[in-house]
C-alpha positions in Angstrom: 16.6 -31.7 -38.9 16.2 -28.3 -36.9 15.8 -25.6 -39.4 15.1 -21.7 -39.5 12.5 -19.9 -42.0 14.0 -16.6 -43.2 10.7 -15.3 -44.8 7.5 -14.2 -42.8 5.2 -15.4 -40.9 2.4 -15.2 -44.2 5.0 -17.0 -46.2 4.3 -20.4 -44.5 2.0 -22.2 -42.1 3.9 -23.3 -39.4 3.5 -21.8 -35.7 7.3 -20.4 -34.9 10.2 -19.7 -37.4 12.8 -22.1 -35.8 12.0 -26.0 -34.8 12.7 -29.3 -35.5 11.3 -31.9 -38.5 9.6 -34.5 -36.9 7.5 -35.5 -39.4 6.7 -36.5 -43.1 3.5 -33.8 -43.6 6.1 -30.9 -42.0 8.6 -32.4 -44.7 6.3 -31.9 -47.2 5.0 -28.8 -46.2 8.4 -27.6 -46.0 9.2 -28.7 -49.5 6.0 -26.7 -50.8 7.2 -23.3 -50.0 10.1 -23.8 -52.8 12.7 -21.4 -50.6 15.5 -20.7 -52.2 17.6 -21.1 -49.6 16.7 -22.4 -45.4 19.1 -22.3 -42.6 19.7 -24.9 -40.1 21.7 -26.0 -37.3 23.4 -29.2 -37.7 24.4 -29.0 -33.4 20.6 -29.4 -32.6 19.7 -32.0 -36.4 19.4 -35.5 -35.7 22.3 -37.1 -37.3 20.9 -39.0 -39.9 18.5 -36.1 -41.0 20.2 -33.7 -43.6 19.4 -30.9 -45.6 19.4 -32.9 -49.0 16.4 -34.4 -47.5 14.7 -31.3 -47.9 15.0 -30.9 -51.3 14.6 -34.8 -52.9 10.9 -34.3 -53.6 9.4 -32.0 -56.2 5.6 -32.0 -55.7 3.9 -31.2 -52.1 0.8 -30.6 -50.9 -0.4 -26.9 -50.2 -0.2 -25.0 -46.7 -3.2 -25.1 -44.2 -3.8 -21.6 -43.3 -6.2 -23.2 -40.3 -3.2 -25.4 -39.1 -1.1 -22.1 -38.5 -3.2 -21.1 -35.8 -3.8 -24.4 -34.3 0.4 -25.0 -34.3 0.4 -21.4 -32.5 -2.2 -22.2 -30.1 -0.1 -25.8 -29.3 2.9 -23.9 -28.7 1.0 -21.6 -26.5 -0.2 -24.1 -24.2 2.7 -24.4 -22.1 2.4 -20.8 -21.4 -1.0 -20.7 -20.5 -0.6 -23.9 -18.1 1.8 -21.9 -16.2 -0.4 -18.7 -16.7 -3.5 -20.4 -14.7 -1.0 -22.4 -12.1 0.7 -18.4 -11.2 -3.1 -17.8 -11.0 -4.3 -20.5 -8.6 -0.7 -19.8 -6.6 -2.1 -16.4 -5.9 -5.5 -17.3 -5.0 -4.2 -19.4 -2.5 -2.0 -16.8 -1.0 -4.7 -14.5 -0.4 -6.9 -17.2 1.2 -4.3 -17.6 4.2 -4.6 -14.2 4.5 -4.2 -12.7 7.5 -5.1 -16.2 9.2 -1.7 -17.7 8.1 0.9 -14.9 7.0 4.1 -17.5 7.5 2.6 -19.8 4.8 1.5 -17.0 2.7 4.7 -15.9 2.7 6.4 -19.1 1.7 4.7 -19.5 -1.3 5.2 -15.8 -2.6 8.4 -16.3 -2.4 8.3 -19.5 -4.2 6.3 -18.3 -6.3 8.5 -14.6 -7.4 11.6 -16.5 -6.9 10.7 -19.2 -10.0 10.0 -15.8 -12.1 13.4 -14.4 -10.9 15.4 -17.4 -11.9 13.8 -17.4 -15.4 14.7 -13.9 -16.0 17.9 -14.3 -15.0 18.6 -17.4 -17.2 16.7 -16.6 -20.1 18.1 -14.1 -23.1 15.1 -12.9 -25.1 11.9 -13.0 -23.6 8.2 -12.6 -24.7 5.7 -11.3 -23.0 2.7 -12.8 -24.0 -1.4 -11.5 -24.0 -3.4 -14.3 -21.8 -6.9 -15.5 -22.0 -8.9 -15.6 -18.1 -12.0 -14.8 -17.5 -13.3 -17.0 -14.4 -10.4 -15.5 -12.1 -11.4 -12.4 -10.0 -10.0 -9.1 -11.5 -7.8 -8.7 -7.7 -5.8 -12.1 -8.9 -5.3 -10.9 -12.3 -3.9 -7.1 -11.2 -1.8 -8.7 -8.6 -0.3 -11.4 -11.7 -0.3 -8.5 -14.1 1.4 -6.1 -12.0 4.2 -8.8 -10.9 5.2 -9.7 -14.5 5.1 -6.0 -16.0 7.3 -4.9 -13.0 10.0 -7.9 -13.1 10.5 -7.3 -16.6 10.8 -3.4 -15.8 12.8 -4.2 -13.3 15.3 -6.3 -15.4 15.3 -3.5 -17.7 16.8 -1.0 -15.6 19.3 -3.3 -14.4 18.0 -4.7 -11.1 19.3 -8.2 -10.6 18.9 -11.1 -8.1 17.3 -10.0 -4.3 16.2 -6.6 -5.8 14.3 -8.1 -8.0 13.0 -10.7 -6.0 11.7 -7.8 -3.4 10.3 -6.1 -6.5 8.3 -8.3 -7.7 7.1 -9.8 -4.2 6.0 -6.1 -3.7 4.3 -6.3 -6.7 2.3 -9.4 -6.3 1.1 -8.1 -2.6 0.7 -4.7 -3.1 -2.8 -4.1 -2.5 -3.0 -7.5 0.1 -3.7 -4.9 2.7 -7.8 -4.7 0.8 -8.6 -8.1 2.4 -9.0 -7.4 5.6 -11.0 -4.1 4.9 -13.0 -5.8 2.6 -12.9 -3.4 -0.1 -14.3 -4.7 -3.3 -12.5 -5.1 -7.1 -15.5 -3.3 -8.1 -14.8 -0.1 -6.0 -15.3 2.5 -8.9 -12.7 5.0 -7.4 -10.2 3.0 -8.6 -11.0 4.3 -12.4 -11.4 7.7 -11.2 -8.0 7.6 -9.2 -6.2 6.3 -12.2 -7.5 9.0 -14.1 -6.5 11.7 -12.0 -10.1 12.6 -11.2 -10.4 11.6 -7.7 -9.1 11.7 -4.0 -8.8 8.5 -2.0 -12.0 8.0 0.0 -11.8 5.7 3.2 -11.4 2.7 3.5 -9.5 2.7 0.2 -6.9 5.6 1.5 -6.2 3.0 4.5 -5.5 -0.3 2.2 -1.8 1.1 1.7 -1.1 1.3 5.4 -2.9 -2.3 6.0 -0.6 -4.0 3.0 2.6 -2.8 4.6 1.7 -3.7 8.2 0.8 -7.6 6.8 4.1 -7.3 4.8 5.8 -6.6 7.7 4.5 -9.0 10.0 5.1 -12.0 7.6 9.2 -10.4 7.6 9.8 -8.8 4.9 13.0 -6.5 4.3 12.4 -2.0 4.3 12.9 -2.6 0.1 9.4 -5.2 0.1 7.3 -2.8 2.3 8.8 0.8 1.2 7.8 0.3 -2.4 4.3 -1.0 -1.4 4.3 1.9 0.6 4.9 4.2 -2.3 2.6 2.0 -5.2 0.2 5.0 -5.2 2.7 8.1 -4.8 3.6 10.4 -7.8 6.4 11.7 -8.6 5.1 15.5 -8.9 3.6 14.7 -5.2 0.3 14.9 -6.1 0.2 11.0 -4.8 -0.8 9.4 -1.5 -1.0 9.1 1.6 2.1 11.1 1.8 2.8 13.5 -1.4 5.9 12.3 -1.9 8.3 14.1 -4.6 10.9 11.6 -7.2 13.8 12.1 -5.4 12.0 10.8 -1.8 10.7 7.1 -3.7 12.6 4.2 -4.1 13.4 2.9 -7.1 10.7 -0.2 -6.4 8.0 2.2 -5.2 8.7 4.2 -8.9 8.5 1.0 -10.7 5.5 -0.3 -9.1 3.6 3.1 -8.8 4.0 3.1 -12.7 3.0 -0.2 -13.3 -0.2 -0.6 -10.9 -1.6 2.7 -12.7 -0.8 0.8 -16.3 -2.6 -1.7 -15.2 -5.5 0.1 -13.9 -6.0 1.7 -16.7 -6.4 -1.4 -18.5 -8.3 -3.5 -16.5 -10.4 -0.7 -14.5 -13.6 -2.6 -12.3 -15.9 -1.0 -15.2 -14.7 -3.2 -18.0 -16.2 -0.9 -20.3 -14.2 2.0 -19.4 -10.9 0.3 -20.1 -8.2 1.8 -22.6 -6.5 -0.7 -25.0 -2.6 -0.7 -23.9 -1.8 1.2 -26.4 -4.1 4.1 -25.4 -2.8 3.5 -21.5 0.4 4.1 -22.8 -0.4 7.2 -24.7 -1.7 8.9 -21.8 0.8 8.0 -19.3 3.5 9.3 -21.3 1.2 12.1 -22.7 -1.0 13.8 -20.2 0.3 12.0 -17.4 4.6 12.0 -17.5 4.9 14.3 -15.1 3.4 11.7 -12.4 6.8 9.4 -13.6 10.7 9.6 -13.1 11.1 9.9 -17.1 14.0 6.9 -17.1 11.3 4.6 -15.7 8.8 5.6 -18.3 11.2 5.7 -20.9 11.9 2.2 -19.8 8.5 1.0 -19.6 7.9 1.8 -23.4 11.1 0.2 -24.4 10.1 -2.8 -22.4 6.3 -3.1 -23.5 6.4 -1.6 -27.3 4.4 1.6 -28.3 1.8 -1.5 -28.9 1.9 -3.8 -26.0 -0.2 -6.6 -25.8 -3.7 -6.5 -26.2 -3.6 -3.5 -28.5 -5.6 -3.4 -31.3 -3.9 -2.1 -34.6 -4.2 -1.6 -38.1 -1.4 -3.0 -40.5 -0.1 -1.6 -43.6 -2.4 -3.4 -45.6 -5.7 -2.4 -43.8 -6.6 -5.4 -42.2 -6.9 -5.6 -38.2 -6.0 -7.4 -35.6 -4.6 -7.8 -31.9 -1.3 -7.7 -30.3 -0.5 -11.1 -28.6 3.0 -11.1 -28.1 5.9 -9.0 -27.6 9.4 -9.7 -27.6 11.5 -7.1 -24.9 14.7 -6.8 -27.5 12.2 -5.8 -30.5 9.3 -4.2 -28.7 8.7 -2.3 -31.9 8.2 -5.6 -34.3 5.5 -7.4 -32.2 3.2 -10.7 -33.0 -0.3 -9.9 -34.6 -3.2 -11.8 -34.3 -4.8 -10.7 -37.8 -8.4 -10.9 -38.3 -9.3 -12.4 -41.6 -12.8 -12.3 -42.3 -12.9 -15.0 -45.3 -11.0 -17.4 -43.4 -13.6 -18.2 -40.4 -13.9 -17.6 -37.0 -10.8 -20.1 -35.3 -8.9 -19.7 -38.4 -7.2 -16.7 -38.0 -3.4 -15.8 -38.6 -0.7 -15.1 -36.6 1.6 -12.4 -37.8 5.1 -12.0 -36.5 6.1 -8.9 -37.8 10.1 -9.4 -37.4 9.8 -11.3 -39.6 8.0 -8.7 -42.3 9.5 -6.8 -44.6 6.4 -5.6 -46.2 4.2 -5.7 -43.4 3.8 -3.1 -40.3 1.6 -1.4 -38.0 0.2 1.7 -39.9 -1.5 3.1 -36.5 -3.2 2.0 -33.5 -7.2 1.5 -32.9 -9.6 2.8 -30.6 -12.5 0.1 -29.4 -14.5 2.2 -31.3 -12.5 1.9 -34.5 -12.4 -2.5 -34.4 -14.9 -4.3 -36.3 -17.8 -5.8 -33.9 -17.0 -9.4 -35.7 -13.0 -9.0 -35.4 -13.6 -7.6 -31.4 -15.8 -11.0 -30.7 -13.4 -13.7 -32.3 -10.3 -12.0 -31.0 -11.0 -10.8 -27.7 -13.4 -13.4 -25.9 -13.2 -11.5 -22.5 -12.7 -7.7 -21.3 -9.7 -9.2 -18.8 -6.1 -8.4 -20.1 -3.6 -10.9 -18.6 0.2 -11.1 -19.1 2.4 -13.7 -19.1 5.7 -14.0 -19.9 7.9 -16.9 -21.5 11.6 -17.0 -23.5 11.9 -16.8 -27.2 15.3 -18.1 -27.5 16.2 -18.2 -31.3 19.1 -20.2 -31.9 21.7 -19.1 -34.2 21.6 -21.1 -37.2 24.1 -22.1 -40.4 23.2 -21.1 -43.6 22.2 -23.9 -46.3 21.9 -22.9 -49.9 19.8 -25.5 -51.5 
């Protein structure tokens, strides 16, 4: 019997709202929660399975809070095997580079059309907070980058081979740093994201270098002219060539916006790193004039005033850490809650479109998080983003 929970996440134990019995504990379980009412969806219920089943017994055992978690992390795992194989795709691009640009190119492509296709066939879609920490911080921007400016992308309407060359821009954007051997750990990279510092050589020339290995592997004026433009502002205070709004491309907007997101985030001084929600304070604070304002305004829409990896406060004082997103309710996103009492790997999952009494109250500064809460929730400095659907079915109402 596929059935839908319309209470919240804190009402009952299981990982995800909408799923399938499969088995006599969830049965039980199910029956403990004494809903008034469930929904289900007879088109997607085995046939012998009906609601009446639901309701026969009186007497059930009591919810495991510690199975909630472990049911999330289950339905995670999915996402996280694609998550490292994206990673490990990557890697291996930038080994053939430059030695062999025609294979490197093949599995780009590969690799950004798979992403395409999904977003294309997919109607809501999560984007969720990854765990990596053995992956070198130039794999993870170039992963990070490609997701957050496909699902930008989407959002203002590009479709099919624009958004293919967007997000193969994105993923080779900074492919030019190989062959100049410039390190992840170059600390102007901070400083330039910041608006504190002026390209210094060979870091001014890595722009040049990624178009000209773009364009020997064949890629189209829309692949190369927004790599060309990933670290141009709008107010022209960019580089290498100042240029103004109206002279970028909508890709090299997108991808200029994004790479500086992302920098900000995942700087080569861990330390120094904003939480997303701080990034995204400051870019649409101190820094909007750098931005065409519908790209911004589309990048907040698309990530939440809290994407993932923010730390926040809920309405009822406790903490905890953004871990999922959905892109058609930015503002109601999935909390990781930290609950002291409960133990460390027992902590709760909070979907908060699912809460009537339960929101975000503010966001937190590092400084602001509980030491223990910062070490069971956040197990590296390395933000990673992955995305995945969160198709919800629409389901009959039952009245038990």
């Amino acid at each position: 019997m596929y059935v839908h929970l319309g209470v919240g996440w804190l009402r009952h134990p299981f990982p995800v709202n909408s799923f399938k019995i499969t088995t006599e504990e969830q049965l039980k379980t199910l029956q403990s929660l004494k809903l008034s009412q469930i929904q289900f969806d007879p088109a997607r219920s085995d046939p012998e399975v009906t609601e009446d089943a639901v309701t026969d017994k009186a007497e059930s055992e009591k919810p495991s809070q510690a199975g909630s978690l472990e049911n999330w992390r289950t339905t995670m795992q999915s996402v996280q095997e694609r998550f490292q194989a994206a990673l490990a795709c990557f890697d291996a691009v930038q080994a053939m580079v430059p030695a062999d640009l025609s294979a490197a190119r093949a599995r780009s492509d590969e690799m950004v059309g798979d992403y395409v296709t999904q977003l294309a066939s997919e109607r809501d879609i999560s984007l969720h907070l990854m765990f990596e920490g053995g992956r070198s911080s130039a794999s993870v921007h170039g992963l990070n980058t490609a997701v957050m400016s496909l699902l930008l992308g989407k959002a203002l309407g590009m479709q099919d081979q624009s958004l293919q060359d967007l997000g193969v821009a994105a993923l080779l954007h900074d492919l030019g740093k190989i062959p100049l051997h410039i390190p992840a750990s170059d600390c102007v990279l901070n400083q330039m994201a910041a608006g504190t510092a002026q390209p210094t050589f060979p870091y001014a020339h890595h722009v040049g270098e990624s178009v000209a290995l773009t364009q020997a592997m064949g890629y189209a004026p829309s692949v190369t002219t927004a790599i060309a433009q990933h670290h141009e502002w709008a107010d022209g205070s960019g580089f290498p060539l100042g240029l103004l709004a109206a002279d970028m491309d909508m890709g090299g907007q997108i991808l200029a916006l994004v790479n500086n997101y992302e920098r900000l985030c995942n700087p080569p001084t861990a330390l120094t790193g904003m939480t997303p929600h701080e990034a995204l304070a400051s870019l649409y604070g101190q820094y909007r004039h750098r931005y065409a304002p519908e790209v911004l305004r589309a990048l907040v829409q698309t990530l939440g005033v809290y994407p993932p990896g923010s730390w926040v406060e809920l309405s009822d004082g406790s903490q905890g850490m953004v871990v999922c997103v959905n892109t058609r309710q930015a503002l109601k996103p999935s909390v990781l809650v930290y609950k002291p009492e409960t133990g460390q790997g027992n902590q709760q999952v909070v979907e908060l479109a699912q809460q009537l009494e339960l929101g975000i109250r503010r966001g937190l500064h590092k400084a602001q998080i509980l030491p223990k809460a910062l070490a069971v929730l956040q197990p590296n400095q390395h933000l990673c983003y992955f995305f995945d659907s969160s198709v919800t079915a629409v389901a009959e109402k039952v009245t038990s």
